[in-house]
Each structure stands twice: as structure tokens, then as C-alpha cells.
C-alpha angles and dihedrals in degrees: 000000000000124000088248092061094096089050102099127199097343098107092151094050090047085055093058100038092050090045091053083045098064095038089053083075089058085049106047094047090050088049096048082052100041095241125133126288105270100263106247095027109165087201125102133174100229126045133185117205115190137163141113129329093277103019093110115252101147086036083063100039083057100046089046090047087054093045096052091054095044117146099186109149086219084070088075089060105049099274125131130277119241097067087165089208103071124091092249089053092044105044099046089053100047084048108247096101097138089223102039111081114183107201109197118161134208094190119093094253141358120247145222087259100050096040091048090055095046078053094050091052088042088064087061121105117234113290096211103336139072092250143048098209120192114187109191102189100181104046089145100071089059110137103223093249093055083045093050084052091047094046085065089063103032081049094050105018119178121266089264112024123104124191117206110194129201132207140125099251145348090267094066085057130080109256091230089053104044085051088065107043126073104253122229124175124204124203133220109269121236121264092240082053096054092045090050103054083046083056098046110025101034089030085230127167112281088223096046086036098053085041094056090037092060095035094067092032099236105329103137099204092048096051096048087050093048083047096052113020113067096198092050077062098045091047096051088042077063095046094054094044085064102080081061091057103060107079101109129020094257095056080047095057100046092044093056091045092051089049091056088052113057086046086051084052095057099042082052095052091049088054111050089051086054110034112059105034076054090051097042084049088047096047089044088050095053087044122250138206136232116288091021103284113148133224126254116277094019088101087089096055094036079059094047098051090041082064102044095052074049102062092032083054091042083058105043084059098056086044089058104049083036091065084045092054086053096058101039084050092051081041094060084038102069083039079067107042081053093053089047101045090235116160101220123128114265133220114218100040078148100071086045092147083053097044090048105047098050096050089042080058110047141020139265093251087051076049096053092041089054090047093051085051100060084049098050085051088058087059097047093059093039086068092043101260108173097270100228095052094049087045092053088047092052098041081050096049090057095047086057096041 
């Protein structure tokens, strides 16, 4: 088992990864002894991964991460780095490297004061690798002040620290930044890919595996969720009902406002496992006392961590109707691959009757206008349109076609 197993369908970007990952030896020995950068190194000191929701990105930056502190004795001998058994391999990918610090958010944005401290770490020399190693996996939710303090460190990084940044496209990235990043792009994995690492990795069912793998058309974290978890299934069974719901202004709004709900639900689950243990270890640092009564000066720090389990609750729930607006958009998708005779695989083979009936009942152009709805819902919420009222518009745009 290598670190690139989990890598899936992504064969070109493994090749350059691995390539960069034997080089980085060469490099880091000229720069100990003050000599020039090897000519031809395939080695660089800031990546941007970017791709699709479930290509991968964060699953290569960690690979790589591992690869490049990889302490296989076979390296010594010209094999390739990314053993996946040695203690440099399998601490960098379960998260505890001492030099590889992976930075995700579940907050809305990251801000000037996070990023200036990730800066200030990214100055230190390796504690007991080659390498310090900074993955950043959602370098798209920057704010532009935090990506104007990164740019500093990503312009004039130190001798042995690399940055691996994560987004779903260029455009997510400061100019300035992703110009001066090596660019990889990572595909969408096929669906028989997907299946297959379930299978083999998760030891699920072939028949649920293949199911969740086509469902979510090649997202891996989705499928392994929709194979394992049965309220993810029940969640995205509603979600699918709801095309058939839409045929008068009562059946729209109570389809939008169902829709609210359940992603208020689960906003509402994640955080009540996370809040108040957070809460109770914040409270216990400060010191207080018994029967929960603070100490002078500590109201400050209680505020700021009630805002923060509000925005983190503010994002689980667009993450949430955002993963409903995926499916009901792959669920118009293959309406209109019926109404059009194409011959492409379709996703929800499940919900057949659905699928049938409502291409039997419209046309491809009514298709196309209620795709370009739920679209047009995503970027509402995107710019912070109340969600309820963007959810009704779009359940009464598809009623209209």
C-alpha cells in the first residue's frame, strides 16, 4: 500500500507528484549547503491543487505531504518515495507529522488573523522532516485581506517550507497567489473507479457501493457517505420526491420550507456534538468556577466563540441545501438525457417512475430552464440571499419550467 492509493483516477497528476517528490531530496541537500536549485528540478515550494467537489484535491496534497517526508529505507536506494508504511508516510496522512499542518475551515471564510498566524508557523524550520508542509484545503474561502497576507509567504517562502493549496478552480485563487503556484488539475473520477476503492478500501457491498458511486456521479466523499450513512439516503429519497411536488403554489412552498428545514436539522445535529463540549473546554481553560460562573475579563473570549459556532452553524446549513441542489440538478440532468435519447448513464436509475413521468410531461427547453433555476438558487446563496426566500423562487421556477 502506497500513499497514492487513495488517489483515485488521477494517474497523470501521481506522476508528477511522485516525480517532484524524488527531486525534493536534490533540493533540499543544495539548499542545507547554500548551493543552486538543481536545473530541471521538478520540485517547487507552493501547489495548487484544484478540480471538482470529490476529485481529490485535499486527498493529493496529502499524499504528496506524506511522499515528500518519507523515511522509507528503499529511498536510499533509488525507490520511490510514498512507501505508505513508514512512520514519515503514516503520520502525515492520519494527521499528527509534526511538520505537516493541514488548515480546513468550517467557518464561511478565513480570515487576516488565521491566515497571519498560519504565516507566522510557515517561517519555522522542520521540526524532525525534511520538510515544513502547510495544506491549506480551502484556499478558496480566503477573504482578500487573508490572501494579500498569504501572498507575502507564498512570494518569499522559507528555504524548506512548501504550501499546497486547495480550491475548485483558478478563479477561486488570487491572481497574485495562483501565479505563483504550480498548477495541477485533478478530474472527476469514474464512476467504476469510485465503486471499486468503496469495495476495496470501506469493504462495502458491490451492489450499495456501485449505487452510491453512480448516484453522486463520481464524488468520492459523498458516495462513501450515501454507502454507509442511511439518513444521508433518506435525506437525498426526499430530495428527489420533490420535482413531483411542484405542480401548484401550495405543494412549492412547502417544498422550499421542507427543504430549510432538514438542513436546519442537520446544522442543528453537528452542532450540538461540537458546541457544547467546545463551550464546557473553553469555560474549564478561563477558569471557571463552580457552577459555571466566569471570571472577570473572559466575556470577550465566551463572544467570540458564540460567533464563531454561528457562522460554523451558518455554513453547515448551506452545505447542506447545497448537497440537495446537487442532487435535484443531476436529477433534471438525466430528465433531460431521457427527453433527448442520449445514451449516457444515468444517476438516479433508482427513482425510474420520477425520472419518467416528468420527462414524459415537459420538454427539453422547461428541463434546461429548471436546471438553470437551481443554478441560479446556488448563487443566490452564494451572495447571501435569505435562504428560504431563494429556495421558494427556485421551487417556483420549476413549477413554471
Amino acid at each position: 500500500m502506497s500513499v497514492w492509493d487513495d488517489l483515485v483516477g488521477q494517474d497523470r497528476v501521481q506522476e508528477q507528484l511522485g516525480a517532484a517528490a524524488q527531486d525534493a531530496d536534490a533540493l533540499v541537500t543544495a539548499v542545507s549547503v547554500g548551493e543552486r536549485v538543481p536545473p530541471g528540478s521538478r520540485m517547487t515550494h507552493a501547489w495548487l491543487f484544484t478540480g471538482p467537489p470529490g476529485s481529490g484535491r485535499s486527498t493529493a496534497a496529502r499524499a504528496f505531504a506524506a511522499a515528500l517526508q518519507c523515511t522509507s529505507p528503499d529511498r536510499a536506494l533509488g525507490g520511490a518515495p510514498g512507501c505508505g508504511f513508514c512512520d514519515g508516510c503514516h503520520t502525515s496522512l492520519v494527521g499528527t507529522h509534526a511538520d505537516v499542518d493541514v488548515v480546513r475551515t468550517d467557518l464561511l471564510s478565513i480570515g487576516v488573523k488565521e491566515t497571519r498566524e498560519l504565516v507566522r508557523r510557515a517561517q519555522l524550520s522542520p521540526a524532525v522532516g525534511r520538510w515544513q508542509v502547510i495544506i491549506l484545503e480551502d484556499a478558496d474561502r480566503l477573504t482578500e485581506g487573508a490572501g494579500n497576507v498569504l501572498l507575502k509567504a507564498v512570494e518569499e517562502p522559507a528555504p524548506r517550507t512548501v504550501w499546497l493549496l486547495c480550491a475548485p478552480s483558478l478563479e477561486d485563487v488570487l491572481p497574485t497567489i495562483r501565479s505563483r503556484c504550480r498548477h495541477l488539475t485533478l478530474r472527476t473520477p469514474s464512476v467504476d473507479a469510485v465503486a471499486d476503492v468503496l469495495i476495496r478500501r470501506d469493504g462495502i457491498d458491490p451492489e450499495r457501493a456501485a449505487s452510491a458511486a453512480r448516484a453522486t456521479q463520481g464524488h468520492i466523499g459523498r458516495a462513501r457517505r450515501l454507502a454507509t450513512d442511511e439518513k444521508a439516503r433518506a435525506r437525498r429519497a426526499a430530495v428527489l420526491k420533490l420535482p413531483l411536488r411542484v405542480e401548484d403554489i401550495g405543494g412549492c412552498l412547502k417544498a422550499a420550507q421542507e427543504l430549510i428545514d432538514t438542513a436546519a436539522d442537520d446544522a442543528r445535529q453537528v452542532s450540538e456534538e461540537v458546541d457544547v463540549k467546545e463551550t464546557e473546554d473553553m469555560k474549564a481553560a478561563l477558569g471557571a468556577a463552580a457552577g459555571g460562573r466566569m471570571p472577570r475579563g473572559t466575556a470577550g473570549v465566551m463572544k467570540d466563540l458564540e460567533d464563531k459556532q454561528k457562522r460554523r452553524k451558518t455554513r453547515t446549513q448551506r452545505d447542506s441545501l447545497d448537497l440537495a441542489l446537487t442532487d435535484l440538478t443531476g436529477f433534471y440532468r438525466d430528465v433531460l438525457a431521457l427527453q433527448l435519447g442520449s445514451q449516457i448513464a444515468l444517476s438516479n436509475v433508482d427513482v425510474w417512475d420520477a425520472l419518467d413521468r416528468i420527462a414524459r410531461s415537459s420538454t427539453p427547453e422547461r428541463t434546461l430552464r429548471r436546471i438553470e433555476a437551481v443554478i441560479a438558487c446556488r448563487r443566490a446563496l452564494d451572495r447571501n440571499v435569505a435562504p428560504l426566500l431563494a429556495v421558494e423562487a427556485m421551487t417556483m421556477a420549476l413549477r413554471a419550467g
